[in-house]
mmCIF file of the N, C-alpha and C atoms, coordinates in Angstrom:
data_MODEL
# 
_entry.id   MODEL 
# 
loop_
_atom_site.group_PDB 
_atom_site.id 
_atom_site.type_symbol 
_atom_site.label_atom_id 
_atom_site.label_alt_id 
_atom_site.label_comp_id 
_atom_site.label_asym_id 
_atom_site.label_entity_id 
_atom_site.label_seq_id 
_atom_site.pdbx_PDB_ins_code 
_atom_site.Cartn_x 
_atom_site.Cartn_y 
_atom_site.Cartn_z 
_atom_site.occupancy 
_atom_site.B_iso_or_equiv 
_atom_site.pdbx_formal_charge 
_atom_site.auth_seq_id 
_atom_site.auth_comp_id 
_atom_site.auth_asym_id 
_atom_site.auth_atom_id 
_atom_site.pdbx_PDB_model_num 
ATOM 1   N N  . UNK A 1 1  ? 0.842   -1.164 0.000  1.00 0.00 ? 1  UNK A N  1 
ATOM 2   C CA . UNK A 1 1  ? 0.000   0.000  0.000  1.00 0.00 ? 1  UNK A CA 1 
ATOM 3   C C  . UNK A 1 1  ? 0.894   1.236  0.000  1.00 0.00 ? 1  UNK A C  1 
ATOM 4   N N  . UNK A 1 2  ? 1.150   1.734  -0.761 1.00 0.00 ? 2  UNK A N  1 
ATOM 5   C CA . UNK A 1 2  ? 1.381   3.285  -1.045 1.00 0.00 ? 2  UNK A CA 1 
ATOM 6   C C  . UNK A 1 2  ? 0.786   4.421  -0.465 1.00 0.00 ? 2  UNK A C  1 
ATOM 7   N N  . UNK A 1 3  ? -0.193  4.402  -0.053 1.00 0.00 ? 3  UNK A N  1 
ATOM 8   C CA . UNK A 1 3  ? -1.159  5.479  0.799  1.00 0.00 ? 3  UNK A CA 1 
ATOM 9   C C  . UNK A 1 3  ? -1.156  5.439  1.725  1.00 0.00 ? 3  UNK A C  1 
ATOM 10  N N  . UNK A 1 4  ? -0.729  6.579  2.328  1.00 0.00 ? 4  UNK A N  1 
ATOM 11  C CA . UNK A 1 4  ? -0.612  7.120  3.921  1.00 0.00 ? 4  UNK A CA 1 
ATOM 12  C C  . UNK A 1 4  ? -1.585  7.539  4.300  1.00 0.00 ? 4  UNK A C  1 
ATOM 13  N N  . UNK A 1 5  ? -1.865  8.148  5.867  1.00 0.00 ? 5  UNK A N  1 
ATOM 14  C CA . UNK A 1 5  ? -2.464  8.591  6.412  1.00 0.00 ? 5  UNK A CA 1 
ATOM 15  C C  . UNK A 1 5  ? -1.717  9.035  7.163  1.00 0.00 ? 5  UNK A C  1 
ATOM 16  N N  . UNK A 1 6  ? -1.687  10.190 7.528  1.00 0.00 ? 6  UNK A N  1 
ATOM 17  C CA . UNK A 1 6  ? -0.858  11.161 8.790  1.00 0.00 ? 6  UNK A CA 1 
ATOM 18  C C  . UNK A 1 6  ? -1.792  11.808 9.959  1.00 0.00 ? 6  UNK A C  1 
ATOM 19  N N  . UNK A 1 7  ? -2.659  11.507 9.970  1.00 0.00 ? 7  UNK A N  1 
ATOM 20  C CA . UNK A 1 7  ? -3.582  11.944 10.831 1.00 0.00 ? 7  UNK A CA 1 
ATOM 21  C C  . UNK A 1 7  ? -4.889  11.576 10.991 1.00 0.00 ? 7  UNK A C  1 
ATOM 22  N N  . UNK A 1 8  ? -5.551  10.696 11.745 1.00 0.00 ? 8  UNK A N  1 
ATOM 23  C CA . UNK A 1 8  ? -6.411  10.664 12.306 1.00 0.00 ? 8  UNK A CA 1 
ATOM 24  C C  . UNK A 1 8  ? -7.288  11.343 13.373 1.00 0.00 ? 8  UNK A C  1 
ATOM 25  N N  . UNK A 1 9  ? -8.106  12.490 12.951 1.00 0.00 ? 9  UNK A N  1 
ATOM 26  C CA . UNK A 1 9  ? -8.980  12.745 13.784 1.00 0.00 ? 9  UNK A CA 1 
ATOM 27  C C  . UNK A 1 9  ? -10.528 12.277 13.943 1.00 0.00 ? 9  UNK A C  1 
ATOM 28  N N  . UNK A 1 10 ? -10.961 12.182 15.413 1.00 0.00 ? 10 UNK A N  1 
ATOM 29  C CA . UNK A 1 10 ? -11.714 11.328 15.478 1.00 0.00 ? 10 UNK A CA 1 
ATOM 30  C C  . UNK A 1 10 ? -12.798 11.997 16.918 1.00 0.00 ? 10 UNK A C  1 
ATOM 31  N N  . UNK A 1 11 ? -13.836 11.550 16.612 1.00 0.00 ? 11 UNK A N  1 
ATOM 32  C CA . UNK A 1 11 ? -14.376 12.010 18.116 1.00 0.00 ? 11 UNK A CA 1 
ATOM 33  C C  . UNK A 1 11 ? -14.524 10.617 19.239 1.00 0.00 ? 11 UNK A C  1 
ATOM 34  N N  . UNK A 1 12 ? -14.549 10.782 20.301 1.00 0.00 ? 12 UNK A N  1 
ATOM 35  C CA . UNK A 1 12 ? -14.827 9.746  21.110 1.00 0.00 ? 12 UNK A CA 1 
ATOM 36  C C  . UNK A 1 12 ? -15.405 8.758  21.204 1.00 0.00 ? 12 UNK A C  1 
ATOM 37  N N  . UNK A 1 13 ? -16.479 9.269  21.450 1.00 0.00 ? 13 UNK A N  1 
ATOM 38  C CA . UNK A 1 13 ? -17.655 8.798  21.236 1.00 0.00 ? 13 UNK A CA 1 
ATOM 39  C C  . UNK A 1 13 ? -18.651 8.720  20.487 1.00 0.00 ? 13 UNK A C  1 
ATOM 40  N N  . UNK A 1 14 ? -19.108 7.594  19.436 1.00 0.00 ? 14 UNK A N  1 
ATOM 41  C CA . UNK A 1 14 ? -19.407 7.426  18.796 1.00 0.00 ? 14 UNK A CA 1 
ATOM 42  C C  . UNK A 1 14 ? -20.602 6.420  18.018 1.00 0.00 ? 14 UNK A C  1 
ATOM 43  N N  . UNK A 1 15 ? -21.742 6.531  17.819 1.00 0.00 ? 15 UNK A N  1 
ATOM 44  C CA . UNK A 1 15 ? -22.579 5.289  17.519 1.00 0.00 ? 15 UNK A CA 1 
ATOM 45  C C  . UNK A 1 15 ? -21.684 4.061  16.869 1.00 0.00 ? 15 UNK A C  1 
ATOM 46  N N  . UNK A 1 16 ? -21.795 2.823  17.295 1.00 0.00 ? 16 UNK A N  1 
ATOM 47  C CA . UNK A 1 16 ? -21.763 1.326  17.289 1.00 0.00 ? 16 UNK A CA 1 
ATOM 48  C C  . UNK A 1 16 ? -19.695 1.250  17.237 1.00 0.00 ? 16 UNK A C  1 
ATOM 49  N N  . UNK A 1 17 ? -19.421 2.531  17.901 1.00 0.00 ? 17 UNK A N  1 
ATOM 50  C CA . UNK A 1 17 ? -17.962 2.139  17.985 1.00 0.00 ? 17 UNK A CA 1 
ATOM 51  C C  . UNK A 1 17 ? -16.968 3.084  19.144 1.00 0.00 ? 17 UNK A C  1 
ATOM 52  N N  . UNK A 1 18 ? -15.834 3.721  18.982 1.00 0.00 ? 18 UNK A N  1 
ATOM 53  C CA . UNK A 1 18 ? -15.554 4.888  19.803 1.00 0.00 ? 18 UNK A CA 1 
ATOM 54  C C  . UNK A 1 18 ? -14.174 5.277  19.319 1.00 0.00 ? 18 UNK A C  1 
ATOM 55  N N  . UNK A 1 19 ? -13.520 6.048  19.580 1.00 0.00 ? 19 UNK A N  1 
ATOM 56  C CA . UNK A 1 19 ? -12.330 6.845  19.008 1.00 0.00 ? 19 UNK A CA 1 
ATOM 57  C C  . UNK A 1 19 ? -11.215 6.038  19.219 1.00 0.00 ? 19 UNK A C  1 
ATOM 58  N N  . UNK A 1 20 ? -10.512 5.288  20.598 1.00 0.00 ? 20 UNK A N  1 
ATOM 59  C CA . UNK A 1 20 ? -9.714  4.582  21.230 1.00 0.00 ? 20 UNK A CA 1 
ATOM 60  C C  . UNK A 1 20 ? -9.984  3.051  20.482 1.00 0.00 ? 20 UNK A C  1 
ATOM 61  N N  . UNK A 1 21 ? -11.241 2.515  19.995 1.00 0.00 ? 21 UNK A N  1 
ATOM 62  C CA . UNK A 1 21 ? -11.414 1.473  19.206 1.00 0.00 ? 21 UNK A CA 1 
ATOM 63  C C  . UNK A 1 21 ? -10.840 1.829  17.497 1.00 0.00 ? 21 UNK A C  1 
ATOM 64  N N  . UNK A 1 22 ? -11.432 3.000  17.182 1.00 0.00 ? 22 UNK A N  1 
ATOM 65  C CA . UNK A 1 22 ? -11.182 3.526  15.799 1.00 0.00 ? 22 UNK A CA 1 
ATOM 66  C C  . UNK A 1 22 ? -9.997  3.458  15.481 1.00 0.00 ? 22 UNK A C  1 
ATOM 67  N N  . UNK A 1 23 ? -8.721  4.262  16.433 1.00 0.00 ? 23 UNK A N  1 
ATOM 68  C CA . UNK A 1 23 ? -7.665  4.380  16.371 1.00 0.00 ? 23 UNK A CA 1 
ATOM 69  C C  . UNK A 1 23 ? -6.819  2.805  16.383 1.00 0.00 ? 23 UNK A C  1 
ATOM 70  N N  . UNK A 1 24 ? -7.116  2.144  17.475 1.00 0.00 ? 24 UNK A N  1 
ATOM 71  C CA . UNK A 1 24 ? -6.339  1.035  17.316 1.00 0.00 ? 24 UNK A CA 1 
ATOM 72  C C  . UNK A 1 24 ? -6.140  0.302  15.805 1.00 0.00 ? 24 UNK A C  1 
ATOM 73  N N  . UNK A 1 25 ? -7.417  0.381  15.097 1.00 0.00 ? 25 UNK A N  1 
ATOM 74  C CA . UNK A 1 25 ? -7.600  -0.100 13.748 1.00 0.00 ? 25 UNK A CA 1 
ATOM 75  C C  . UNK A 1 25 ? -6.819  0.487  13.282 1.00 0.00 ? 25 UNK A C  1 
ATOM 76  N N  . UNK A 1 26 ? -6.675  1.878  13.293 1.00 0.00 ? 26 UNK A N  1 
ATOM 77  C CA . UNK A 1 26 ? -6.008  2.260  11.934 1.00 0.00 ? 26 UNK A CA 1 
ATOM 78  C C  . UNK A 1 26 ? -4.682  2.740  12.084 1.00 0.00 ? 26 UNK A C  1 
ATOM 79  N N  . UNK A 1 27 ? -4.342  2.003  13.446 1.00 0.00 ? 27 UNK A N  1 
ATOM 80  C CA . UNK A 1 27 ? -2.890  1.909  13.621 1.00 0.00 ? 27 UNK A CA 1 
ATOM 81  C C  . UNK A 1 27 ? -2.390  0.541  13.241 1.00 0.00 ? 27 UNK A C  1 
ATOM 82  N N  . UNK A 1 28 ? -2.954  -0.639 13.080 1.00 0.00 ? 28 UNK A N  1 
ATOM 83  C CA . UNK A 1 28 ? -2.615  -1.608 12.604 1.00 0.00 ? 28 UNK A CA 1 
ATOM 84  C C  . UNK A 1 28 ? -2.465  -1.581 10.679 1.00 0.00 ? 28 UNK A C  1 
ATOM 85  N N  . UNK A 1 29 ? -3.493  -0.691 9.743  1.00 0.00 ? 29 UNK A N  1 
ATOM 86  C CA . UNK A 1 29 ? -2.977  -0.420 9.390  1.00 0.00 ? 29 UNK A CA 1 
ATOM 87  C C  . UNK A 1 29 ? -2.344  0.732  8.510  1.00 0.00 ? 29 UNK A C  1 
ATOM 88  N N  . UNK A 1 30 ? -1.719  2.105  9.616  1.00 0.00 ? 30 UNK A N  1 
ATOM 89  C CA . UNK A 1 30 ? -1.104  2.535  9.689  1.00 0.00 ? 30 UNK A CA 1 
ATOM 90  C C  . UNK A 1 30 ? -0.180  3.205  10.799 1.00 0.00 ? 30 UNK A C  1 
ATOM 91  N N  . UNK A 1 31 ? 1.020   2.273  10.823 1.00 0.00 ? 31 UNK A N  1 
ATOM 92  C CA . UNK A 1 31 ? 1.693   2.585  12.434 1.00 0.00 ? 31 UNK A CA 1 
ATOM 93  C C  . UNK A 1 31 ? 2.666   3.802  12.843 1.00 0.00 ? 31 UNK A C  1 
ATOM 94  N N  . UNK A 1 32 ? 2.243   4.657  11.107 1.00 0.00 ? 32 UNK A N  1 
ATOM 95  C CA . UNK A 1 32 ? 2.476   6.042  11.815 1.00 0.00 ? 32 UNK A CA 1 
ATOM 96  C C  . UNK A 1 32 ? 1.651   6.811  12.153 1.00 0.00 ? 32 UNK A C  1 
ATOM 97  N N  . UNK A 1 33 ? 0.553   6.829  11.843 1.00 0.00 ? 33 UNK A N  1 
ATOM 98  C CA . UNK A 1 33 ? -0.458  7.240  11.959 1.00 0.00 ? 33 UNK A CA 1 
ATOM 99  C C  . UNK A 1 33 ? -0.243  8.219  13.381 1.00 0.00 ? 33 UNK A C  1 
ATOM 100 N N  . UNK A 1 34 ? -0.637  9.742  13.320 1.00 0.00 ? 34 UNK A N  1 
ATOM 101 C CA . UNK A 1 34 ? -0.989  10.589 14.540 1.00 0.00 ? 34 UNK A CA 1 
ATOM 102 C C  . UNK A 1 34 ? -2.276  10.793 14.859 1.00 0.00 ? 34 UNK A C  1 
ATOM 103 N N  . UNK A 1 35 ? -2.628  10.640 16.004 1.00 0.00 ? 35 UNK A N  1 
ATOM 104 C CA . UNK A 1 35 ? -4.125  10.615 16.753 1.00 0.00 ? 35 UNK A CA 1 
ATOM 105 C C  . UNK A 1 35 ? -4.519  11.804 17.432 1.00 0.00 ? 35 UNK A C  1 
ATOM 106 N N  . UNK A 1 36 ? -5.458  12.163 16.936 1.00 0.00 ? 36 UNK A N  1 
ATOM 107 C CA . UNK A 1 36 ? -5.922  13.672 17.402 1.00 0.00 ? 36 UNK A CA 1 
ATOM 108 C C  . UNK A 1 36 ? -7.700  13.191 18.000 1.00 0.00 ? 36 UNK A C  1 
ATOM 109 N N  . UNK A 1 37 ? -7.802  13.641 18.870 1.00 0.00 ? 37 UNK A N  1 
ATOM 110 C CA . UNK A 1 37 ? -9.074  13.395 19.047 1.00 0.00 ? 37 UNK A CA 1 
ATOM 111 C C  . UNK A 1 37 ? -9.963  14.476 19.620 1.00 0.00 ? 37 UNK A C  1 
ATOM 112 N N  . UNK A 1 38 ? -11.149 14.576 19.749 1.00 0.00 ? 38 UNK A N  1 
ATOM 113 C CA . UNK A 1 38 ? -12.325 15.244 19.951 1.00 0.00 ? 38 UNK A CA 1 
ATOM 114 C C  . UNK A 1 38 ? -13.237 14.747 20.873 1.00 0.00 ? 38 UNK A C  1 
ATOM 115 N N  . UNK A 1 39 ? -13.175 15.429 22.167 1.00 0.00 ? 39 UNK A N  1 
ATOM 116 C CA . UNK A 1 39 ? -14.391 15.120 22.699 1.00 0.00 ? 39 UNK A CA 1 
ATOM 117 C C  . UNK A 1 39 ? -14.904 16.698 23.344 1.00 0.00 ? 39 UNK A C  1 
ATOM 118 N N  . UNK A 1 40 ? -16.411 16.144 24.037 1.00 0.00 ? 40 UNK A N  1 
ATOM 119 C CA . UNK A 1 40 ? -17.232 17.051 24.483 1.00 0.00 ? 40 UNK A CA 1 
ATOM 120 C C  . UNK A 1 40 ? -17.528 16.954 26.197 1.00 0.00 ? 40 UNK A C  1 
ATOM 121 N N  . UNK A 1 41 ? -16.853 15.663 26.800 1.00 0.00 ? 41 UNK A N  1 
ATOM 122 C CA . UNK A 1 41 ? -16.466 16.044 28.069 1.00 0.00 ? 41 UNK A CA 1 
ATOM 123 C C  . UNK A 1 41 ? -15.317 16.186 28.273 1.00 0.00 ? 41 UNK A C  1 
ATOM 124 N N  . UNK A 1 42 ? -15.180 16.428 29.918 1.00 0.00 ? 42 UNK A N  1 
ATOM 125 C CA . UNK A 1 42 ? -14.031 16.784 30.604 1.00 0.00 ? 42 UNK A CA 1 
ATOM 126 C C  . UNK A 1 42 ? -13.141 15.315 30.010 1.00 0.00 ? 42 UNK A C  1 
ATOM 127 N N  . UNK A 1 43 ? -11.854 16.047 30.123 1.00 0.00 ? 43 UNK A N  1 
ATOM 128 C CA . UNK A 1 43 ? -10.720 14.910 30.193 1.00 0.00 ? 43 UNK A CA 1 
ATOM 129 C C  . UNK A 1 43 ? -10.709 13.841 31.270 1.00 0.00 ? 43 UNK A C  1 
ATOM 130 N N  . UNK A 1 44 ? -11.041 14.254 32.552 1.00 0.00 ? 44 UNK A N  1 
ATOM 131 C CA . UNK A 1 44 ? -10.893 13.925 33.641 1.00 0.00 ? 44 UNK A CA 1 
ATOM 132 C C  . UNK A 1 44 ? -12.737 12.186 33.272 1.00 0.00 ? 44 UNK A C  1 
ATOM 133 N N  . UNK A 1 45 ? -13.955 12.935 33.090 1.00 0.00 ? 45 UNK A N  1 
ATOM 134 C CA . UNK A 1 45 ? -14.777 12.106 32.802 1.00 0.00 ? 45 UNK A CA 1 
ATOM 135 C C  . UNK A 1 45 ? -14.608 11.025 31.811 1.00 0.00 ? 45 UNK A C  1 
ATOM 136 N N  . UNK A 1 46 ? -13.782 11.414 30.585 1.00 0.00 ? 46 UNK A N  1 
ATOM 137 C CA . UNK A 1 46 ? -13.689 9.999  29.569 1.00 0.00 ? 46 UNK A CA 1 
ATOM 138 C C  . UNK A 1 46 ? -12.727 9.736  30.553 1.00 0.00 ? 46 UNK A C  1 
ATOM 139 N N  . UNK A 1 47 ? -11.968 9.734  30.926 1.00 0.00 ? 47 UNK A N  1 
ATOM 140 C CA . UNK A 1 47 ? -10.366 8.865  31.950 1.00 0.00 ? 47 UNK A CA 1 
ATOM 141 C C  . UNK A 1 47 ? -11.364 7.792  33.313 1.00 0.00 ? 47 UNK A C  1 
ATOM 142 N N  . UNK A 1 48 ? -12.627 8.387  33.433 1.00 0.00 ? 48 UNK A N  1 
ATOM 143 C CA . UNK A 1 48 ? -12.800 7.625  34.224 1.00 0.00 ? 48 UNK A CA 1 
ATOM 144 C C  . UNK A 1 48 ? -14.336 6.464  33.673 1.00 0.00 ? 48 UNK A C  1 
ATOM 145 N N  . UNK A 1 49 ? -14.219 6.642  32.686 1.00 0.00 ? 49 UNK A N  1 
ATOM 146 C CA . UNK A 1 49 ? -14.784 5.468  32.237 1.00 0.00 ? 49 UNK A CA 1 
ATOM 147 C C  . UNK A 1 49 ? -14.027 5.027  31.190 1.00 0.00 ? 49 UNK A C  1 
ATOM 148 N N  . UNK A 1 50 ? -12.905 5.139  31.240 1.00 0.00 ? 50 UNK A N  1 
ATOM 149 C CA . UNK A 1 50 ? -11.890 4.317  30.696 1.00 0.00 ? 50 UNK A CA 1 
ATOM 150 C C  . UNK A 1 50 ? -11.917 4.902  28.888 1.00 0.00 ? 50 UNK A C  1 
ATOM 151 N N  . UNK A 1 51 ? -12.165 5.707  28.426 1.00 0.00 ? 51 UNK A N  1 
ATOM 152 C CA . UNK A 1 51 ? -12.287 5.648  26.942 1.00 0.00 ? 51 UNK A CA 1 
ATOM 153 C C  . UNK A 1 51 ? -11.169 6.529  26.566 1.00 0.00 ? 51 UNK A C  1 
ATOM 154 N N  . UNK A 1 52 ? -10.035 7.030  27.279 1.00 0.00 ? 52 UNK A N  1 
ATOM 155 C CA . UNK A 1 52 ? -9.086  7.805  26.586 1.00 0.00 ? 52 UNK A CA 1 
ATOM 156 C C  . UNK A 1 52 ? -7.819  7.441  27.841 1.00 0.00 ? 52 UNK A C  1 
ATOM 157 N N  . UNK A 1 53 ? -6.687  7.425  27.496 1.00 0.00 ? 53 UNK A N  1 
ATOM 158 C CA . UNK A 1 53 ? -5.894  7.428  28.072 1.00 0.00 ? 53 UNK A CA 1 
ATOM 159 C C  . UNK A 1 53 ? -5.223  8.687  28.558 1.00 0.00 ? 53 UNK A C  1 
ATOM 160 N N  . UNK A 1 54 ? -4.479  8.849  29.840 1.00 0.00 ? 54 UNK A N  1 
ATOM 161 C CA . UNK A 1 54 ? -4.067  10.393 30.341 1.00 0.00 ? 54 UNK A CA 1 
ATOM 162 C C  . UNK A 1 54 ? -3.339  10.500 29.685 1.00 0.00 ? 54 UNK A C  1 
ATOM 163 N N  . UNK A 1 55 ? -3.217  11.737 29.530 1.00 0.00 ? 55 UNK A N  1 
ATOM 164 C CA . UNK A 1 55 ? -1.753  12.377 28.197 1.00 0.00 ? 55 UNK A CA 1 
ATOM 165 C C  . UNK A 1 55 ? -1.896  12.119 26.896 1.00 0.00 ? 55 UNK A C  1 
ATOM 166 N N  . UNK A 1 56 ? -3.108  11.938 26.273 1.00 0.00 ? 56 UNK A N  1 
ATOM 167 C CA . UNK A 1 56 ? -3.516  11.548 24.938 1.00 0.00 ? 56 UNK A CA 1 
ATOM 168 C C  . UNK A 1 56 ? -4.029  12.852 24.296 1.00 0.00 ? 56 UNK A C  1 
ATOM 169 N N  . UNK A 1 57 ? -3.775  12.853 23.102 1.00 0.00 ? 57 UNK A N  1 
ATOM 170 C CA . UNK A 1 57 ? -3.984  14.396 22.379 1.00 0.00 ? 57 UNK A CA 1 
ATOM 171 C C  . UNK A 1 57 ? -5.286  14.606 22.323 1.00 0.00 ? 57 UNK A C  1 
ATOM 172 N N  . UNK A 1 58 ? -5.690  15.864 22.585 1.00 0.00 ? 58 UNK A N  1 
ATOM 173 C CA . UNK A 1 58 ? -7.217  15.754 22.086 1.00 0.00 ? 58 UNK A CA 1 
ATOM 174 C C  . UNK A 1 58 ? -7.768  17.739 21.967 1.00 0.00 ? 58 UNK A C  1 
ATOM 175 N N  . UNK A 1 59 ? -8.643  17.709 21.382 1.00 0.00 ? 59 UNK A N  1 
ATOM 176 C CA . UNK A 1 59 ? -9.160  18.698 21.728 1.00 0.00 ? 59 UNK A CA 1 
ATOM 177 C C  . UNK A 1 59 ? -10.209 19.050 21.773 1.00 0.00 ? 59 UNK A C  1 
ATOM 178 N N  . UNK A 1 60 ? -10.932 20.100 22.560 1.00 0.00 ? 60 UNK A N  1 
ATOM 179 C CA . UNK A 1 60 ? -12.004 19.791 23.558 1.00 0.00 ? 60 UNK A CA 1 
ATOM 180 C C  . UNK A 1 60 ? -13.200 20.548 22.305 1.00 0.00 ? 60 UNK A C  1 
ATOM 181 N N  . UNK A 1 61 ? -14.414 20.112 22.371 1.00 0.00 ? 61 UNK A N  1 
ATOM 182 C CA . UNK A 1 61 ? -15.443 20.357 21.729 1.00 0.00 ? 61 UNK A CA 1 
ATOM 183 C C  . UNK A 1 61 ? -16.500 21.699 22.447 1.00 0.00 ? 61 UNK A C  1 
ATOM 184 N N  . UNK A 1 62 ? -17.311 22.493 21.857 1.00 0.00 ? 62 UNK A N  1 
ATOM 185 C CA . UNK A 1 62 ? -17.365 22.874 20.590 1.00 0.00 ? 62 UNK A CA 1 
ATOM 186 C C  . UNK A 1 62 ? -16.261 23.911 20.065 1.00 0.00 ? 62 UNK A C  1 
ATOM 187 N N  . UNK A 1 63 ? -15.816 23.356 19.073 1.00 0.00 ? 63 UNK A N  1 
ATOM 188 C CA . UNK A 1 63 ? -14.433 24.359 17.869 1.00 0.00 ? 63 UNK A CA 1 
ATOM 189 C C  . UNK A 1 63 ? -15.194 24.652 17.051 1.00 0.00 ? 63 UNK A C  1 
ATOM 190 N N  . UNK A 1 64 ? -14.298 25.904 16.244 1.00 0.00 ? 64 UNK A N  1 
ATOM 191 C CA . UNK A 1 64 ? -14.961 26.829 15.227 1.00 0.00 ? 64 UNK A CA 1 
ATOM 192 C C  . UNK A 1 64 ? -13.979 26.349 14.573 1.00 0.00 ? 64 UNK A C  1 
ATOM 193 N N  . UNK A 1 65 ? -14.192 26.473 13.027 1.00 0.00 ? 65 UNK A N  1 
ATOM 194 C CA . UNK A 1 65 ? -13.349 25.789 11.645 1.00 0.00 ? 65 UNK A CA 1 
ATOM 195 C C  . UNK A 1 65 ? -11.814 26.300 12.337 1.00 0.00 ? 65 UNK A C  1 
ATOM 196 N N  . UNK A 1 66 ? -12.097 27.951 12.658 1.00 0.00 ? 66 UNK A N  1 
ATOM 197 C CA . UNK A 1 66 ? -10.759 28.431 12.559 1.00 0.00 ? 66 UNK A CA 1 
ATOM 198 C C  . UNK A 1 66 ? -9.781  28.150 13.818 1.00 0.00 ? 66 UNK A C  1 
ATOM 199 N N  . UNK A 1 67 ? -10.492 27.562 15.063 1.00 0.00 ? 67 UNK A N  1 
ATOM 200 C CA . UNK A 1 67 ? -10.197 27.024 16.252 1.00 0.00 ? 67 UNK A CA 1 
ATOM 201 C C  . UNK A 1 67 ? -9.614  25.702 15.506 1.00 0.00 ? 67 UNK A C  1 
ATOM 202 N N  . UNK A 1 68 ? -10.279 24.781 14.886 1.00 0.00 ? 68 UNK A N  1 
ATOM 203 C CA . UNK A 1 68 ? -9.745  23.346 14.315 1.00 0.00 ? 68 UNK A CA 1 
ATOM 204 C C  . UNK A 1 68 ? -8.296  23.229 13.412 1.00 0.00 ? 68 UNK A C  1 
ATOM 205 N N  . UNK A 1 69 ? -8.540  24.446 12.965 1.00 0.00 ? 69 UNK A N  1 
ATOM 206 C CA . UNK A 1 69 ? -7.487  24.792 11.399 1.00 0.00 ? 69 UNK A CA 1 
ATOM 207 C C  . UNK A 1 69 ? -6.173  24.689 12.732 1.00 0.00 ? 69 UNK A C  1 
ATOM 208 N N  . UNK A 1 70 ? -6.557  26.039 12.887 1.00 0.00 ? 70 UNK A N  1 
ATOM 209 C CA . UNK A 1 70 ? -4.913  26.429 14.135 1.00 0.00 ? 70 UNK A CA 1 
ATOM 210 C C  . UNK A 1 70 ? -4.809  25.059 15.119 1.00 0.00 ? 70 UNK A C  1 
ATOM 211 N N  . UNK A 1 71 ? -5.451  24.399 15.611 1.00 0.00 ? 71 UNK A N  1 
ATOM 212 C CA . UNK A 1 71 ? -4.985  23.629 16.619 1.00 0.00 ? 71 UNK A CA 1 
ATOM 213 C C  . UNK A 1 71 ? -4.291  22.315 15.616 1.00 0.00 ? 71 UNK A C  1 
ATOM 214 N N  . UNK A 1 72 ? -5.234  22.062 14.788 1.00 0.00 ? 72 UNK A N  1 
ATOM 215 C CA . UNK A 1 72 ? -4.239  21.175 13.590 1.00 0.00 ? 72 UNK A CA 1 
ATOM 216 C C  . UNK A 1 72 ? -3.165  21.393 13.235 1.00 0.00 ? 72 UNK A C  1 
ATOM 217 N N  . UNK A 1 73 ? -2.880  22.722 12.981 1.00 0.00 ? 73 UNK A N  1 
ATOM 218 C CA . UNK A 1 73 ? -1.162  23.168 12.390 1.00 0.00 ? 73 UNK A CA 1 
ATOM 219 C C  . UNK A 1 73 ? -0.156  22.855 13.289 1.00 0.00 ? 73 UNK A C  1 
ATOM 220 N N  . UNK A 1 74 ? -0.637  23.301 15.036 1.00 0.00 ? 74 UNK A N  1 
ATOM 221 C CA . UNK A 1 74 ? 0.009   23.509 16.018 1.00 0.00 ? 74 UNK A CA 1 
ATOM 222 C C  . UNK A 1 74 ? 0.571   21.770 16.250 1.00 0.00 ? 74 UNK A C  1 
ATOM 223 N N  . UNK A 1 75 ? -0.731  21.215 16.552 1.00 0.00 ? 75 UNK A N  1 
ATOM 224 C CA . UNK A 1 75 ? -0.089  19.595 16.499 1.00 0.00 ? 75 UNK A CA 1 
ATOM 225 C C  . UNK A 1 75 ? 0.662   18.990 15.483 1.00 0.00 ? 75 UNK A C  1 
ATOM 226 N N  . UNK A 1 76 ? 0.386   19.424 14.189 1.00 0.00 ? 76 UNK A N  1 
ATOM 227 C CA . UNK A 1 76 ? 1.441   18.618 12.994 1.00 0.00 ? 76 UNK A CA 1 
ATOM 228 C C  . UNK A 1 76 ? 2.509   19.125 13.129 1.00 0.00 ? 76 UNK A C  1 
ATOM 229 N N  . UNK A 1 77 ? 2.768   20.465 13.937 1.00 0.00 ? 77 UNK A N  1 
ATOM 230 C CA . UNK A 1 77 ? 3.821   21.081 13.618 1.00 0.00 ? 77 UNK A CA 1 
ATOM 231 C C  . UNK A 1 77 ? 4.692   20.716 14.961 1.00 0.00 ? 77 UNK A C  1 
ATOM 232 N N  . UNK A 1 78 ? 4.088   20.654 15.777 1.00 0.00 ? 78 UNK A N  1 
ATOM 233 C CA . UNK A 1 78 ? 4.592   19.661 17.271 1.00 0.00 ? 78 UNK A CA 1 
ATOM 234 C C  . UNK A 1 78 ? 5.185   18.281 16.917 1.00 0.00 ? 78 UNK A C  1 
ATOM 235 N N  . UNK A 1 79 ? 4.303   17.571 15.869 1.00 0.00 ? 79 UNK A N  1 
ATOM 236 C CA . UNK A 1 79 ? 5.228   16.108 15.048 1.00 0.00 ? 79 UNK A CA 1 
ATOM 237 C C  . UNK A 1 79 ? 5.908   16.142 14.413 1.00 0.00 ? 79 UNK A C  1 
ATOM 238 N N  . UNK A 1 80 ? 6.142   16.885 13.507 1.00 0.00 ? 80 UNK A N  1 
ATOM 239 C CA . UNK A 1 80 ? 7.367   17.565 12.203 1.00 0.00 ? 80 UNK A CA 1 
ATOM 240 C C  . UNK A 1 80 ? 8.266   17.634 13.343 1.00 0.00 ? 80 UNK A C  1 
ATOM 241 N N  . UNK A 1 81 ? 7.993   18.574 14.039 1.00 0.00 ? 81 UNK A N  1 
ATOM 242 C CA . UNK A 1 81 ? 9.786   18.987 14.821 1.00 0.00 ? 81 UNK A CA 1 
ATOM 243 C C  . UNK A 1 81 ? 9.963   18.397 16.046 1.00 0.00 ? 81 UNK A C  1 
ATOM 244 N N  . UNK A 1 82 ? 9.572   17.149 16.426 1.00 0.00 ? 82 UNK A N  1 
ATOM 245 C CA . UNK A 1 82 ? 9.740   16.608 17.662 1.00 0.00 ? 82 UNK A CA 1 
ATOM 246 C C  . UNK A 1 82 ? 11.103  15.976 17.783 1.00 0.00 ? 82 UNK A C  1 
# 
């Protein structure tokens, strides 16, 4: 396969699946794949029903296009130069 993916964004929670399920998939197959995620509770509430791990990228819901645009650059640009 020739086709990449460099980014996965994803929301949490999700009808008949969830973001932490989504991702595992499409790290198998793609294991560079960067994970950005989206949710609409506290960090602290998905951590305690187990659906995100602490220190996992995410950013918090509701964003405006231009809130999404900039926080996207900021993270790719956090992976480019790490």
């Amino acid at each position: 396969m020739n086709e990449s993916i460099v980014l996965l964004l994803t929301d949490i929670i999700m009808p008949d699946t969830n973001g932490p399920e989504l991702a595992e998939k499409a790290k198998k197959l793609f294991p560079l794949i960067n994970l950005l995620f989206m949710l609409g509770y506290t960090e602290e509430a998905i951590v305690n029903i187990d659906m995100l791990e602490s220190g996992v990228n995410y950013i918090q819901k509701p964003i405006s296009l231009n809130a999404l645009n900039r926080e996207l650059r900021i993270y790719l640009m956090a992976k480019i130069f790490r």
